[in-house]
C-alpha positions in Angstrom: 212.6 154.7 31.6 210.4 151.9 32.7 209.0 149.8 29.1 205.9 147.7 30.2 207.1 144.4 28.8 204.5 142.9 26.4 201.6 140.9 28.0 202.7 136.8 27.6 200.3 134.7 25.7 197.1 133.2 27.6 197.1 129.3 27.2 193.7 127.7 28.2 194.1 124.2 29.0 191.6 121.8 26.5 188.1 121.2 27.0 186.9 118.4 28.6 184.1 116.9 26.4 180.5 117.0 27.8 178.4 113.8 28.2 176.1 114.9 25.3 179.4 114.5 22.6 179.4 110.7 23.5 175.9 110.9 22.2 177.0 110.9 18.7 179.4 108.5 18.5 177.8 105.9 21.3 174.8 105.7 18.4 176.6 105.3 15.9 178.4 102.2 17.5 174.9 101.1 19.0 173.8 100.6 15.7 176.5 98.5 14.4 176.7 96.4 17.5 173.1 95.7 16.6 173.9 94.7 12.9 176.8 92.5 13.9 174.1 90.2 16.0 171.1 90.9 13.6 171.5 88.0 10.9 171.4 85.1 13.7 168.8 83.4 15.3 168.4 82.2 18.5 166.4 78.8 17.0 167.7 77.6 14.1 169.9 78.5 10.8 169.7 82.0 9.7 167.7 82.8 6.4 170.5 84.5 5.0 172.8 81.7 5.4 170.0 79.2 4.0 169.6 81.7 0.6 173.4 82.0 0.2 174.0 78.4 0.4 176.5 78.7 3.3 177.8 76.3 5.3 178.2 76.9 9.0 182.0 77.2 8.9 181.7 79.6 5.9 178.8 81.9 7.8 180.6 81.6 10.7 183.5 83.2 9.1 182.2 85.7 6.7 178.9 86.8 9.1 181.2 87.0 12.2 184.8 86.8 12.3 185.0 89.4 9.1 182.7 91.9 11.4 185.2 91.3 14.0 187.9 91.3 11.8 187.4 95.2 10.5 186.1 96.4 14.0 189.2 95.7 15.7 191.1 97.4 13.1 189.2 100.9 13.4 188.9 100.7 17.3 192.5 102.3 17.6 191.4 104.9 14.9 188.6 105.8 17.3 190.7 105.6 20.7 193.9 107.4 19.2 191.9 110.4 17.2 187.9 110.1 18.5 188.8 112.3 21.5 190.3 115.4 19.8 188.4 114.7 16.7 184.9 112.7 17.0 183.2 114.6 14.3 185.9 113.6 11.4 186.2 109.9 13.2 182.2 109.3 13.3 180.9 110.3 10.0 183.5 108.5 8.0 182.5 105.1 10.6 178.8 105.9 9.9 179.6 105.7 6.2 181.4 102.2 5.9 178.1 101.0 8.3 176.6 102.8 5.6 178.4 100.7 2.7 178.5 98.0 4.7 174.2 97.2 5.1 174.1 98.2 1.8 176.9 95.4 0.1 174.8 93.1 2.9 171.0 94.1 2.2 171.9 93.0 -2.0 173.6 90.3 -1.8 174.2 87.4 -3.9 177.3 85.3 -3.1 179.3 85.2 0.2 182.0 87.1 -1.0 180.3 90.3 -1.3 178.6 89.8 1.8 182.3 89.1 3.4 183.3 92.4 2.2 179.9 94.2 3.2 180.2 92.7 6.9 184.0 94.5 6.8 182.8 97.4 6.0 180.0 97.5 8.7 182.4 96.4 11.4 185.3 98.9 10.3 182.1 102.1 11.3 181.7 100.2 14.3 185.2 99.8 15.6 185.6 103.5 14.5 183.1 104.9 16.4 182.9 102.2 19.1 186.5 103.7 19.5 185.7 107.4 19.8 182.7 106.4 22.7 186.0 105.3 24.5 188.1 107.7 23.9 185.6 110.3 24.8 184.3 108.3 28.2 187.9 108.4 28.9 188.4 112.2 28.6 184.7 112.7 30.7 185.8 114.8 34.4 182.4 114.4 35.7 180.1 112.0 35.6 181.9 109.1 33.9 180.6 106.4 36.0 177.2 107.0 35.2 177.7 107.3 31.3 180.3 104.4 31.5 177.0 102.3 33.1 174.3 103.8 30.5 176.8 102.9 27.9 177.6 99.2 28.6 173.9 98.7 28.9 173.0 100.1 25.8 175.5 98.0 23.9 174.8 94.6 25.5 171.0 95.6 24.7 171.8 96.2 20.9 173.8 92.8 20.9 171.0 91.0 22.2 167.8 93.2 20.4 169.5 92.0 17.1 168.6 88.4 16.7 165.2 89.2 18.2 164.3 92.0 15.8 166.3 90.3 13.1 164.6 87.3 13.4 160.7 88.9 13.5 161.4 91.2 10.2 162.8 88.4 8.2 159.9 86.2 8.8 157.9 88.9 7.4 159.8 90.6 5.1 163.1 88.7 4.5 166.4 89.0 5.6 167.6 91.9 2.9 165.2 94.1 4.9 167.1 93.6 8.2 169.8 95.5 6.3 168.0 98.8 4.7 166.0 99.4 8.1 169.3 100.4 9.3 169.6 103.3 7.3 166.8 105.8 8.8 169.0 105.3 12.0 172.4 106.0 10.1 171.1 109.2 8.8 169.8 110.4 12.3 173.2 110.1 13.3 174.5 111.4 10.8 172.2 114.4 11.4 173.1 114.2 15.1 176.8 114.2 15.0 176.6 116.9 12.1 174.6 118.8 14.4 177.3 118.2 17.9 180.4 118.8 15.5 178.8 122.3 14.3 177.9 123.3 18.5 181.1 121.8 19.4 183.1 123.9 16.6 180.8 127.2 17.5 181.2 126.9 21.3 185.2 126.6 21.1 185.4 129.9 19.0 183.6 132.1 21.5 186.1 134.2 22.8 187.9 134.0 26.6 188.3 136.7 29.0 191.9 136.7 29.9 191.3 138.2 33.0 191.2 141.7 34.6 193.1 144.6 32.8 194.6 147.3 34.6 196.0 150.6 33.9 
């Protein structure tokens, strides 16, 4: 008597991620490349360095190589877990930026700010990170986002001083900091939003293929 041997498990290779997931993440690190260049000045010495009573080597190590500091830290977060995971890698990044402008826009002493400017560049390496990782894992298409990408970030880096420069004249250099946070809730909202499509899209079931008698 013949037994019909039971049917072997289906495997369905991963997903590639679409070019809109990179959306999330690439804002996220947009906005922190734009807050590591925002306190400087293309002119002169930057007002928040004047208020603080900081001198160049200080600024230079507490505005800049702190920021660099945490970013390069997270970036191997981002790259080694942002591909399979770039909802539970972003939000986390976009809540240190959070933290970060925050411990920067209230200030007092250049300690605080240090640790504010860590924080800001561990989101940024995080999610700067997962844009990688993601690019990387792109099968059509790449190119094009890889370009739109690069420009995006080396427009951020040089917006901030320019930006940074024209609201601290008129407002002071602790609002360069808080007009971050409208953008960090969009993208919050926007990679909420991609992690809940994402998660929906990957539970619709798979046809396994024709059935026959």
């Amino acid at each position: 008597m013949y037994v019909t041997p039971p049917p072997s498990p289906v495997t369905h290779p991963a997903a590639a991620p679409a070019w809109w997931q990179v959306c999330g993440p690439g804002f996220a690190a947009l906005i922190g490349l734009f807050m590591l260049t925002a306190i400087y000045r293309f002119d002169g010495m930057p007002a928040i360095q004047l208020e603080l009573g900081l001198s160049g080597q200080s600024f230079l190590l507490i505005g800049l190589v702190a920021y660099l500091a945490g970013t390069a830290l997270a970036v191997p977060a981002g790259l080694l877990l942002g591909a399979r995971f770039p909802t539970a890698v972003t939000i986390p990044a976009l809540a240190a930026l959070f933290i970060g402008v925050l411990l920067a826009a209230f200030t007092n002493a250049g300690a605080l700010l240090m640790i504010g400017r860590a924080f800001a560049g561990l989101g940024t390496g995080a999610a700067a990170g997962t844009t990688v990782a993601l690019i990387r894992k792109l099968r059509g298409g790449r190119g094009v986002v890889i370009g739109v990408t690069a420009a995006l970030a080396a427009l951020a880096l040089l917006l901030g001083p320019v930006i940074g420069q024209l609201i601290t004249g008129a407002l002071g250099f602790r609002v360069v900091q808080l007009t971050a946070i409208p953008f960090l809730l969009v993208a919050l909202i926007a990679n909420a939003v991609i992690g809940i499509v994402k998660l929906t899209s990957a539970k619709r079931p798979v046809p396994n293929g024709p059935s026959y008698p």
